[in-house]
N, C-alpha and C positions, 0 to 999 in steps of 0.2 A: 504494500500500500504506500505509494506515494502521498508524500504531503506538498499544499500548496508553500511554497516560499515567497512566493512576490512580495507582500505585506511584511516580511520579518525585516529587521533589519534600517526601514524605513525608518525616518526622520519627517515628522509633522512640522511644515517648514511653521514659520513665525512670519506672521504677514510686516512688509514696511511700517513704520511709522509713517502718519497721514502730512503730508503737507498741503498748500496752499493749494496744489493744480488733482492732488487725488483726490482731495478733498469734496473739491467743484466735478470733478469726474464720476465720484457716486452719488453726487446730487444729483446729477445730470442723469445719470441712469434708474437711479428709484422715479422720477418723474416721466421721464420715458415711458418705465413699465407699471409704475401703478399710478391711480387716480389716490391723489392727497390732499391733507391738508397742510398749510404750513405750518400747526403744528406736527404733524405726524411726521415731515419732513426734519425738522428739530429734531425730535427724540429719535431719527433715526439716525443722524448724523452725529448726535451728540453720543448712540451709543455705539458707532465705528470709533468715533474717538476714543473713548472709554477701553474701548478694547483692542486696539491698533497704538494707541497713543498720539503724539503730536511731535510732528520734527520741523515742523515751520517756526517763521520769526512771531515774537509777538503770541497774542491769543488765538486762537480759533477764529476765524471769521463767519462761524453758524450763524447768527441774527442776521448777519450783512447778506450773508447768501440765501436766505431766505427770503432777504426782503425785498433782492435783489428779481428773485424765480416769480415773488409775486408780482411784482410790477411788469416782470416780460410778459406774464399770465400764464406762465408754466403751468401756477398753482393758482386754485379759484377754488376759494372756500365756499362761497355762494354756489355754485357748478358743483362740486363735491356732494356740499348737501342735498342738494337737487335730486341725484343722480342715487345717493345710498337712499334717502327716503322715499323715492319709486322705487326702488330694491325692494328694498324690506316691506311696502306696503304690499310689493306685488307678492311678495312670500306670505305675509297673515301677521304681518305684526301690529301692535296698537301705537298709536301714539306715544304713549308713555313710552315702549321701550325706541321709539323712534329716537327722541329726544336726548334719550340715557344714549344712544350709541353717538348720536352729534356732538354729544358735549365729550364723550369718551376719545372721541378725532378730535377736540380742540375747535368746534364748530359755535365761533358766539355767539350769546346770549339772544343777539337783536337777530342776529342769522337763522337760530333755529326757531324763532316766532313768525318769521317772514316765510318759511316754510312751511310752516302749519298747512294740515289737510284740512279738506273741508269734512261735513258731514257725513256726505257718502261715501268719499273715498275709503273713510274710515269705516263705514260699513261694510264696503267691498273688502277691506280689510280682513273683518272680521270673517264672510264670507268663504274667502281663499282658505283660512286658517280652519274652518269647519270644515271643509271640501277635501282639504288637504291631509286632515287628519280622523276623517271622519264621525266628526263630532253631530251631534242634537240627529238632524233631519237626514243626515247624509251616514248614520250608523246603519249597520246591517240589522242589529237589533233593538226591542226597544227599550229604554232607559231606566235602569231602577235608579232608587235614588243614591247610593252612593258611587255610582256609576256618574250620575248627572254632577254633582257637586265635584269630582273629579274633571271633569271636560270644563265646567265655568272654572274651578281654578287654574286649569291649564292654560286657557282663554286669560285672564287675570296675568301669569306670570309672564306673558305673549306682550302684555301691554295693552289690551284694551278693558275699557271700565265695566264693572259689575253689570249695570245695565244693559250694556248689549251682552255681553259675554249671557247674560241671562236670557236677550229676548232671542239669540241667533240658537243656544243647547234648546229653549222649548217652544222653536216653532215646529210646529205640526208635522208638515214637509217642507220637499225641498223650495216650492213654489211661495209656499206660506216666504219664506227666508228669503229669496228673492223680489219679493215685493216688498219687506221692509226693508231692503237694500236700495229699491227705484222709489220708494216712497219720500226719503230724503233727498233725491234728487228734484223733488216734486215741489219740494219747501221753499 
């Protein structure tokens, strides 16, 4: 029985310390490839530094370069927000945890109020999330109750309020639930 060797012997190199141009080079590439915020771009450049170190003059120029990406519009936190809260509403999530993920990105105060869903969306919401998991009207069977109080608080920790979480587990059918999805479009 032969054994593998490749791996023996190996040496886990030590990456450079960051200077001035590697520094802007994986700014440059995290924005490339993911959608951010300028904070998310911060904490991730601040944590290459952390663990790379620093071999330039001076400090880190992180704030500069950020504030630099947002001005070119690299980085658009207003865009950002946009873009994760059509995510998440089209997956079932409530407002609430909308919010908690905005502000988790570094996504302001005045930003994630200007985002705000409307009525129905957040029904639609709620909708996706029954569909998806086959909660109230869309179960194969029908509900005892600690069955039901399981699916509203699932609904609850999803992010949307008692209220729907209530009126979407006990409508009727599916059609019942759809209509108080277009009913708030109606308002």
């Amino acid at each position: 029985m032969e054994r593998d060797t490749r791996s023996h012997g190996r040496r886990k190199r030590t990456p450079k310390p960051l200077d001035r141009a590697r520094l802007e080079e994986l700014a440059l590439a995290y924005v490339a490839r993911f959608a951010t915020s300028a904070s998310k771009l911060e904490r991730y450049l601040v944590r290459k530094l952390r663990e790379r170190g620093w071999d330039g003059e001076g400090e880190p120029p992180v704030a500069t370069l950020v504030a630099r990406y947002v001005d070119l519009g690299y980085v658009d936190d207003e865009g950002f927000a946009r873009a994760k809260s059509g995510s998440l509403l089209r997956r079932g999530y409530g407002v609430r945890r909308i919010r908690q993920s905005l502000a988790e990105a570094g996504i302001s105060e005045d930003i994630r109020e200007r985002i705000g869903t409307n009525e129905q969306g957040q029904r639609q919401a709620a909708l996706a999330l029954a569909r998806k998991r086959r909660f109230g009207p869309f179960g194969l069977q029908p509900l005892d109750r600690p069955a039901r109080e399981k699916q509203i608080a699932a609904m609850m920790r999803a992010g949307h309020p008692l209220d729907s979480a209530r009126e979407m587990i006990d409508a009727p059918n599916v059609d019942a639930a759809e209509q108080w999805v277009a009913e708030a479009g109606e308002n």
